[in-house]
PDB file of N, CA, C and O in Angstrom:
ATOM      1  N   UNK A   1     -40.637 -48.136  67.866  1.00  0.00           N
ATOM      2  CA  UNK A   1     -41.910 -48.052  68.533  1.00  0.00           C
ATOM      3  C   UNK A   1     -42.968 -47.647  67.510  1.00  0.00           C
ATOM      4  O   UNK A   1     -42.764 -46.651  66.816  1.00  0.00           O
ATOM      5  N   UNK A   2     -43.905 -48.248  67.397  1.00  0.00           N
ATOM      6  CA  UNK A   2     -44.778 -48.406  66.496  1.00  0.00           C
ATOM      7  C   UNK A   2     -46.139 -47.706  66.428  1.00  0.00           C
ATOM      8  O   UNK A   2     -47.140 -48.188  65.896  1.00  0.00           O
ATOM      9  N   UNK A   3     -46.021 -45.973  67.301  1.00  0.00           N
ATOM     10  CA  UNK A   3     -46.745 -44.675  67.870  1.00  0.00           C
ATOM     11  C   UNK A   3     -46.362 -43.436  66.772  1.00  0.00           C
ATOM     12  O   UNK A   3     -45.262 -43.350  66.226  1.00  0.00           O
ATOM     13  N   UNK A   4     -47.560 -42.436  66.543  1.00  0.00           N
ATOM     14  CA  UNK A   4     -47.277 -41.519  65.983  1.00  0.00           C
ATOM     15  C   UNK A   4     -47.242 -40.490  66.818  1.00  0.00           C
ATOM     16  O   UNK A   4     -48.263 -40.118  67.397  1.00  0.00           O
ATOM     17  N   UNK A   5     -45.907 -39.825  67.007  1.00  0.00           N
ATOM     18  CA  UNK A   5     -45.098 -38.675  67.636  1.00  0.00           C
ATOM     19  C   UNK A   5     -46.368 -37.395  68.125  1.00  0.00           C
ATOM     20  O   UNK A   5     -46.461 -36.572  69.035  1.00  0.00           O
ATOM     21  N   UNK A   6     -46.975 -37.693  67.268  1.00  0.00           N
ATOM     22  CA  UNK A   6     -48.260 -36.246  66.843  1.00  0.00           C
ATOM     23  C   UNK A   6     -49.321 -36.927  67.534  1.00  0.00           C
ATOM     24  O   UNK A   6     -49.329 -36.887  68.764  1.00  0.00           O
ATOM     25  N   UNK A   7     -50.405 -37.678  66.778  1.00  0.00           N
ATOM     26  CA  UNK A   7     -51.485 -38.040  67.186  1.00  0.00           C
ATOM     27  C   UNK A   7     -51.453 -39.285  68.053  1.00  0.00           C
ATOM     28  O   UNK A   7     -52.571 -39.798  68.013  1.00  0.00           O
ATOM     29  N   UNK A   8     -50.810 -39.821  68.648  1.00  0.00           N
ATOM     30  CA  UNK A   8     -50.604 -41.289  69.023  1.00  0.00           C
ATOM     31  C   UNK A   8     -50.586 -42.846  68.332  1.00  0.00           C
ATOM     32  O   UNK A   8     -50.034 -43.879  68.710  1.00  0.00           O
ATOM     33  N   UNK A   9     -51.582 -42.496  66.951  1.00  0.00           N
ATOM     34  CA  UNK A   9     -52.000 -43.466  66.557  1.00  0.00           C
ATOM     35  C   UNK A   9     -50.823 -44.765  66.741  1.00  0.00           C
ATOM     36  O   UNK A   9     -49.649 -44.595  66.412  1.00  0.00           O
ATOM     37  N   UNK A  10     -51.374 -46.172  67.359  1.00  0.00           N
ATOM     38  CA  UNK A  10     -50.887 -47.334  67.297  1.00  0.00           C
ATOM     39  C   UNK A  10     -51.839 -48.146  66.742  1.00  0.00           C
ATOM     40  O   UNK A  10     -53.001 -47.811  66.513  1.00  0.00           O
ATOM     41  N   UNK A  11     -51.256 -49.409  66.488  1.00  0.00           N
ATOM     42  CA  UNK A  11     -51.708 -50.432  65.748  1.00  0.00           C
ATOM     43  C   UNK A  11     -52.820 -51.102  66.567  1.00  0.00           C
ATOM     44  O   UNK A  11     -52.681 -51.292  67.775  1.00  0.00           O
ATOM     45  N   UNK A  12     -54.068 -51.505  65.808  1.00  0.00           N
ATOM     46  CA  UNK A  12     -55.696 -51.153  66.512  1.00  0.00           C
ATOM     47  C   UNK A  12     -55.696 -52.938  65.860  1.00  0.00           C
ATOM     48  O   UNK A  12     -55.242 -53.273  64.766  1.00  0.00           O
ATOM     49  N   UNK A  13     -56.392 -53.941  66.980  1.00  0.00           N
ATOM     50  CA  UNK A  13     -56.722 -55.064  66.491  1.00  0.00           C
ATOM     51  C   UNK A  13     -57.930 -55.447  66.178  1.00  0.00           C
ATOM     52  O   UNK A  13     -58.738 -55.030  67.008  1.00  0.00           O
ATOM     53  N   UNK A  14     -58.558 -56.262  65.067  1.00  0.00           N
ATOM     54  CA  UNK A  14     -59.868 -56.255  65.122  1.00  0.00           C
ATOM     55  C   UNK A  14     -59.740 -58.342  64.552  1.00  0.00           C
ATOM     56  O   UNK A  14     -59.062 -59.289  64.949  1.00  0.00           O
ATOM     57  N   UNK A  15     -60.912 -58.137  63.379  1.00  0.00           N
ATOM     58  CA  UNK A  15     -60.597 -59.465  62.698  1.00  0.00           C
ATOM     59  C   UNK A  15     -60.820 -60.102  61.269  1.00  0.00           C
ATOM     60  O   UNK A  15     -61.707 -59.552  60.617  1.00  0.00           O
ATOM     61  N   UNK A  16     -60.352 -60.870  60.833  1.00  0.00           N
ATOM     62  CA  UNK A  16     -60.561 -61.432  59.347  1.00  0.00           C
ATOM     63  C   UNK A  16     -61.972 -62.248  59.413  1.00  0.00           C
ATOM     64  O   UNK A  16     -62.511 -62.686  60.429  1.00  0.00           O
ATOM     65  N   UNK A  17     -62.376 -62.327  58.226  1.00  0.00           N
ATOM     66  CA  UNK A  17     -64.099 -62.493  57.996  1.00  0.00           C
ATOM     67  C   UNK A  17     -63.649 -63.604  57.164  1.00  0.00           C
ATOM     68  O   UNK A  17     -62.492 -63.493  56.757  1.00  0.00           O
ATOM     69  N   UNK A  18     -64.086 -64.314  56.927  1.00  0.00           N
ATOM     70  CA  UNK A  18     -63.425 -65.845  55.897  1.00  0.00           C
ATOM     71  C   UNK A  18     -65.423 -65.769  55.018  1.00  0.00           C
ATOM     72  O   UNK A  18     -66.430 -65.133  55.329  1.00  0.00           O
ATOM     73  N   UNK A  19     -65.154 -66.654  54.031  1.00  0.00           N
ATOM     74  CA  UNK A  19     -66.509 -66.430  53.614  1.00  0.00           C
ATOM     75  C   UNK A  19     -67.311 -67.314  54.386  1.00  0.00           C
ATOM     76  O   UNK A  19     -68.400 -67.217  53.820  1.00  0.00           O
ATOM     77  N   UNK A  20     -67.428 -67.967  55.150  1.00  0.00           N
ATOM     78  CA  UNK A  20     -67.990 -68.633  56.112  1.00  0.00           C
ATOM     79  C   UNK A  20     -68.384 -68.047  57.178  1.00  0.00           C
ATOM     80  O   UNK A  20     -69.232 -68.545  57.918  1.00  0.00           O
ATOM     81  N   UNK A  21     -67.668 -66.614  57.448  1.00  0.00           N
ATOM     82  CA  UNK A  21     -67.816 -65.912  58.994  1.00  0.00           C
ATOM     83  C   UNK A  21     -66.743 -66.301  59.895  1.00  0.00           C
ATOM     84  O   UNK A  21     -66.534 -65.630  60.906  1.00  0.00           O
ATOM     85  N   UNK A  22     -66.284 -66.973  59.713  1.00  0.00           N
ATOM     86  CA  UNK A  22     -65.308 -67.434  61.057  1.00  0.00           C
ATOM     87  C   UNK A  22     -64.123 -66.470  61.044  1.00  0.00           C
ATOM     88  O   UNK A  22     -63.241 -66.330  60.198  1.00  0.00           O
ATOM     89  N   UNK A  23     -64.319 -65.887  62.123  1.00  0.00           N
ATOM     90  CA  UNK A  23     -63.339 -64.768  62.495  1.00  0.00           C
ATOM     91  C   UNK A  23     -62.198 -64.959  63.360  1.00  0.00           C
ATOM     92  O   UNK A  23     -62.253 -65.346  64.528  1.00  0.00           O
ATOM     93  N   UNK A  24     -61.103 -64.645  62.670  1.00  0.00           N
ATOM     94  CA  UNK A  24     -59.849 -64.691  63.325  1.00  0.00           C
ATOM     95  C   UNK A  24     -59.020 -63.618  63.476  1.00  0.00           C
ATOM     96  O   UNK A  24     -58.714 -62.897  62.527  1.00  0.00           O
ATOM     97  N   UNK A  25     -58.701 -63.483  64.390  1.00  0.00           N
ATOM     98  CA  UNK A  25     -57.398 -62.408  64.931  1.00  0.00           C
ATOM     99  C   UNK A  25     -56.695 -61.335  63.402  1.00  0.00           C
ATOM    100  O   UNK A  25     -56.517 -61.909  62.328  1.00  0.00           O
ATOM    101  N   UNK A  26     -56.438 -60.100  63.524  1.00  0.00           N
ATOM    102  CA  UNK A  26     -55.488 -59.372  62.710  1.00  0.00           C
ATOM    103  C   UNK A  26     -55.032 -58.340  63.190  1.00  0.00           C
ATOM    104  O   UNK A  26     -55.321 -58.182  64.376  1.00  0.00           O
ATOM    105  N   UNK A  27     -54.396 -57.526  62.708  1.00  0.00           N
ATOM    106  CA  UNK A  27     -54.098 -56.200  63.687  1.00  0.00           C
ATOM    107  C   UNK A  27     -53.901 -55.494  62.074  1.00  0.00           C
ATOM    108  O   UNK A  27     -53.340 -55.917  61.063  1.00  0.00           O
ATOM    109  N   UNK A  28     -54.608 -54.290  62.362  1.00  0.00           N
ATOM    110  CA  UNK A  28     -54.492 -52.766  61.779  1.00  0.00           C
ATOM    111  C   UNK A  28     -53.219 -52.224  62.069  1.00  0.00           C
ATOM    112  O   UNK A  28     -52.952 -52.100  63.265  1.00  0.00           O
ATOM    113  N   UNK A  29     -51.971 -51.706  60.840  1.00  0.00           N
ATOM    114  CA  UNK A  29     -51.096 -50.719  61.190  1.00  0.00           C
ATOM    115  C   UNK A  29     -51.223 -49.801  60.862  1.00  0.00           C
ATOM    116  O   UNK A  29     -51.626 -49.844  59.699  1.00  0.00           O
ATOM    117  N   UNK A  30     -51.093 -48.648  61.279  1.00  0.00           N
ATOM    118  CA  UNK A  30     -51.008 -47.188  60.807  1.00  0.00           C
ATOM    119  C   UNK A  30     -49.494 -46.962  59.771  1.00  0.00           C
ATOM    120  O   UNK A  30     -48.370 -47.393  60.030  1.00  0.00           O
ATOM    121  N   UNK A  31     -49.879 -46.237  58.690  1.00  0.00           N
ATOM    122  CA  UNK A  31     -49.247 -46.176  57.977  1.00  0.00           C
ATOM    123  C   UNK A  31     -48.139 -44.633  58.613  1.00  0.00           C
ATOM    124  O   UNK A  31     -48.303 -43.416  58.529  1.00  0.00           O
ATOM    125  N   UNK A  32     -47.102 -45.458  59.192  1.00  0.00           N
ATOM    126  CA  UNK A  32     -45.720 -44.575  59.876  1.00  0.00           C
ATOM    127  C   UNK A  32     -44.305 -44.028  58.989  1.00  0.00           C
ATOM    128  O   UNK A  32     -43.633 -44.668  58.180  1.00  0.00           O
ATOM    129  N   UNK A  33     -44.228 -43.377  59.207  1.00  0.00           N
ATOM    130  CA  UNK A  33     -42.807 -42.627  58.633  1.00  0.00           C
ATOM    131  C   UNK A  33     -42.148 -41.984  59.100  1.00  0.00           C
ATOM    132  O   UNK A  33     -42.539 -40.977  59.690  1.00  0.00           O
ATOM    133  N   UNK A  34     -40.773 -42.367  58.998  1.00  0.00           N
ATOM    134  CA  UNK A  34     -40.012 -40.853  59.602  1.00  0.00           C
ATOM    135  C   UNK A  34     -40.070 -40.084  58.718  1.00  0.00           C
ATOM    136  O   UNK A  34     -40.276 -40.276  57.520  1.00  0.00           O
ATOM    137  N   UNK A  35     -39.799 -38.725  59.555  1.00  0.00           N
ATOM    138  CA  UNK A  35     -39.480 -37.402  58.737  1.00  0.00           C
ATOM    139  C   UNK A  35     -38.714 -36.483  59.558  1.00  0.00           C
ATOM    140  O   UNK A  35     -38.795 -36.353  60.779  1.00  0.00           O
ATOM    141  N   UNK A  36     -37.874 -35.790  58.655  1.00  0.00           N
ATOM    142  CA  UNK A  36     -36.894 -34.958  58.906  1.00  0.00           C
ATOM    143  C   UNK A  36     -38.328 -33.575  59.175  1.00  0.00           C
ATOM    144  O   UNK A  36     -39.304 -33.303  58.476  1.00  0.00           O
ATOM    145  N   UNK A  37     -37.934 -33.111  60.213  1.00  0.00           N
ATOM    146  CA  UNK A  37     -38.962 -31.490  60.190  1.00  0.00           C
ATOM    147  C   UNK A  37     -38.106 -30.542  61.201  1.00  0.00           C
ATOM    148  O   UNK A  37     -37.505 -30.981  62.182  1.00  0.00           O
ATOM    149  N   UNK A  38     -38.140 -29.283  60.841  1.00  0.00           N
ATOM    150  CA  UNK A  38     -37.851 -28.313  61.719  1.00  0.00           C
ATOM    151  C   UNK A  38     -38.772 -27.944  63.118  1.00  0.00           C
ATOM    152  O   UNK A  38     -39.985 -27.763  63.226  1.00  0.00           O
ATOM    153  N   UNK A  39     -37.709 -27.910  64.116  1.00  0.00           N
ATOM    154  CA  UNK A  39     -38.535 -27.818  65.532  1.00  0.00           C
ATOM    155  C   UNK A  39     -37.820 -26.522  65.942  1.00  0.00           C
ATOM    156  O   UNK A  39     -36.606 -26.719  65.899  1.00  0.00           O
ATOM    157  N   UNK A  40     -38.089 -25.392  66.285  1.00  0.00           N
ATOM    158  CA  UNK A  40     -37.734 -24.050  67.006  1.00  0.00           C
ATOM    159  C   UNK A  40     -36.018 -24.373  66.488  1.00  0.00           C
ATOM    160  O   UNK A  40     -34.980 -24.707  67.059  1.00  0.00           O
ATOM    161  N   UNK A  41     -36.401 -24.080  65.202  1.00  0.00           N
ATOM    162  CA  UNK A  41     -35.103 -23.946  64.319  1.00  0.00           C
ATOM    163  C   UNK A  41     -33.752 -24.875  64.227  1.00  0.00           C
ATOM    164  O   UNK A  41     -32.647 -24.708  63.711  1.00  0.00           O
ATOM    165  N   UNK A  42     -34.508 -26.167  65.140  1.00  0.00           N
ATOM    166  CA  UNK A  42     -33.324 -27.350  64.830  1.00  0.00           C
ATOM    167  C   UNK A  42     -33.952 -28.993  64.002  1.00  0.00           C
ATOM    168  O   UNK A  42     -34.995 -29.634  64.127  1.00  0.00           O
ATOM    169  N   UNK A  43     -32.904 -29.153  63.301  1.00  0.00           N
ATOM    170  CA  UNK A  43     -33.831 -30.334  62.677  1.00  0.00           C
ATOM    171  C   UNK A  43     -33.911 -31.741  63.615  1.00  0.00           C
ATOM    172  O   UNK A  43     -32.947 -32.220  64.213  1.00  0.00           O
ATOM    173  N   UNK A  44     -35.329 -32.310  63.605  1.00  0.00           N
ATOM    174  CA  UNK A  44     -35.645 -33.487  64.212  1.00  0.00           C
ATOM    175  C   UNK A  44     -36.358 -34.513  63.711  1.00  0.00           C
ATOM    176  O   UNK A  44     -37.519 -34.426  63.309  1.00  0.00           O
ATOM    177  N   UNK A  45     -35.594 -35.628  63.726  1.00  0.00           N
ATOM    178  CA  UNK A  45     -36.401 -36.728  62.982  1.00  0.00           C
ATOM    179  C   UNK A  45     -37.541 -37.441  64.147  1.00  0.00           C
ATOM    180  O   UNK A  45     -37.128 -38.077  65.117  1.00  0.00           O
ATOM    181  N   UNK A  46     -39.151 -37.200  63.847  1.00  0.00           N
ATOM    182  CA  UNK A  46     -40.435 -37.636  64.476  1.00  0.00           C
ATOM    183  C   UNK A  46     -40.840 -38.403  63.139  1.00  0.00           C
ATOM    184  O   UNK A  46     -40.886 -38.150  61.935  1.00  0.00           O
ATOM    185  N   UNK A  47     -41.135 -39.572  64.064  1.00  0.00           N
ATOM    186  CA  UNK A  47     -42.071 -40.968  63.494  1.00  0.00           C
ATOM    187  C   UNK A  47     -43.871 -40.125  63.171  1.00  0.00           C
ATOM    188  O   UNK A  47     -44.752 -39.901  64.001  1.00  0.00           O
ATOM    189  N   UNK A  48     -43.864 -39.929  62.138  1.00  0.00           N
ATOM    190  CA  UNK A  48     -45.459 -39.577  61.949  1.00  0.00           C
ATOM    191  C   UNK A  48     -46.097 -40.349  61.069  1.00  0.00           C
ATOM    192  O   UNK A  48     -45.639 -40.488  59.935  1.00  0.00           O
ATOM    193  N   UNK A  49     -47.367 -41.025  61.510  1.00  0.00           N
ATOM    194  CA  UNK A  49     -48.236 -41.110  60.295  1.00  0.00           C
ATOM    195  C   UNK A  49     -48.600 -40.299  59.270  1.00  0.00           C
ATOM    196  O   UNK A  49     -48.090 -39.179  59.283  1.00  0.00           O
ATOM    197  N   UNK A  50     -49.557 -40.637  58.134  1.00  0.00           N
ATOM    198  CA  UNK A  50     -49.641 -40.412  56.960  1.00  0.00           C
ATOM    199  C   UNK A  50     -50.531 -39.148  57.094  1.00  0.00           C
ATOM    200  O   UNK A  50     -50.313 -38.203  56.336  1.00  0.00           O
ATOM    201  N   UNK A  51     -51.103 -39.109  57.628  1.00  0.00           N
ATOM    202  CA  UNK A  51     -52.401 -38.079  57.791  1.00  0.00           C
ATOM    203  C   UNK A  51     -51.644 -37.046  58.641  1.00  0.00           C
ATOM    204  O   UNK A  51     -51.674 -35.924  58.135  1.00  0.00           O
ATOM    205  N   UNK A  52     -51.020 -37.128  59.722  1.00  0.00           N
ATOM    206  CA  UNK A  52     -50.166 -36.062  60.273  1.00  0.00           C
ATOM    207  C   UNK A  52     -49.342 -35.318  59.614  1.00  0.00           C
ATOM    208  O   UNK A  52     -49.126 -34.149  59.932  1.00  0.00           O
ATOM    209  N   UNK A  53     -48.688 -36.011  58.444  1.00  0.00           N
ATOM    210  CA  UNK A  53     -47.877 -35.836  57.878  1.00  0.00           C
ATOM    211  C   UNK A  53     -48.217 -34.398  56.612  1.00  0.00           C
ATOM    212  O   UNK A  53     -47.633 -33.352  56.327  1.00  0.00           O
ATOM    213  N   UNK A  54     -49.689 -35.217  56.057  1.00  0.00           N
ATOM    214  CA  UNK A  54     -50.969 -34.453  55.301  1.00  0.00           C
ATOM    215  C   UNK A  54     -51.085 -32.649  55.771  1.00  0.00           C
ATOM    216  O   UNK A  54     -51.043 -31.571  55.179  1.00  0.00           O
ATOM    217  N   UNK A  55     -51.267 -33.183  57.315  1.00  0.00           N
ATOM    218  CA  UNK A  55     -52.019 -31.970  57.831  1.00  0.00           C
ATOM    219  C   UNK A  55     -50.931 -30.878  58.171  1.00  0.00           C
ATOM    220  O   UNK A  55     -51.303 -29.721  58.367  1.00  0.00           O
ATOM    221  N   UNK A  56     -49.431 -31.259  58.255  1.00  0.00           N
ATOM    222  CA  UNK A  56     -48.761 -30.374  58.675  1.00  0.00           C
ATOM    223  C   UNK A  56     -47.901 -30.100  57.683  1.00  0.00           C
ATOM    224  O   UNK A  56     -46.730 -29.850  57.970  1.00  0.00           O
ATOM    225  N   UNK A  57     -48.300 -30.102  56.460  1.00  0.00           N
ATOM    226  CA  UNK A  57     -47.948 -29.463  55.131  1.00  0.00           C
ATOM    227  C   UNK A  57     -48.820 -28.745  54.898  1.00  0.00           C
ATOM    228  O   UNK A  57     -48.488 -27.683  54.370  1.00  0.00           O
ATOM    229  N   UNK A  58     -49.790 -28.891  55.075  1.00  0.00           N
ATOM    230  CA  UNK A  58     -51.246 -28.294  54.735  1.00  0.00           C
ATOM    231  C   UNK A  58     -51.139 -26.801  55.658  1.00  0.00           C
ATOM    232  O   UNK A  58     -51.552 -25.668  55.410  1.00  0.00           O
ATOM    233  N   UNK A  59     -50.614 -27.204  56.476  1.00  0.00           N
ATOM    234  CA  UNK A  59     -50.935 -25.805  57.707  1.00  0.00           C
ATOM    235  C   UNK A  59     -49.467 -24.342  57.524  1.00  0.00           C
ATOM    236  O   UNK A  59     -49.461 -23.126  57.716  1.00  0.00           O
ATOM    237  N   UNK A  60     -48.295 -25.493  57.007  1.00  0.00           N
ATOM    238  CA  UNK A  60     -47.339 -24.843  56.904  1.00  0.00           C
ATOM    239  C   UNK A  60     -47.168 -24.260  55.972  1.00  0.00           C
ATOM    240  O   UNK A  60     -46.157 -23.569  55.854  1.00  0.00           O
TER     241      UNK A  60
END
């Protein structure tokens, strides 16, 4: 599943710009990872993005 455990982030669609303008379909992924992390002293592997990932090193 292609959701971050933490913030929700999923994959956001927008579109490609050609040098002409003509716009077609793409989709944005969030850059996902598992990670091994401690939860109330047991280990659990949560799918987090990159920035979640950032912030909860940062805090810990």
């Amino acid at each position: 599943m292609a959701k971050c455990a933490h913030c929700g982030k999923t994959t956001t669609f927008g579109h490609n710009r050609s040098f002409s303008m003509r716009a077609t379909n793409r989709t944005f992924k969030p850059n996902l990872q598992k990670v091994t992390m401690l939860e109330n002293g047991q280990k659990v592997q949560k799918t987090l993005c990159a920035r979640c990932i950032r912030t909860m090193v940062k805090t810990a």
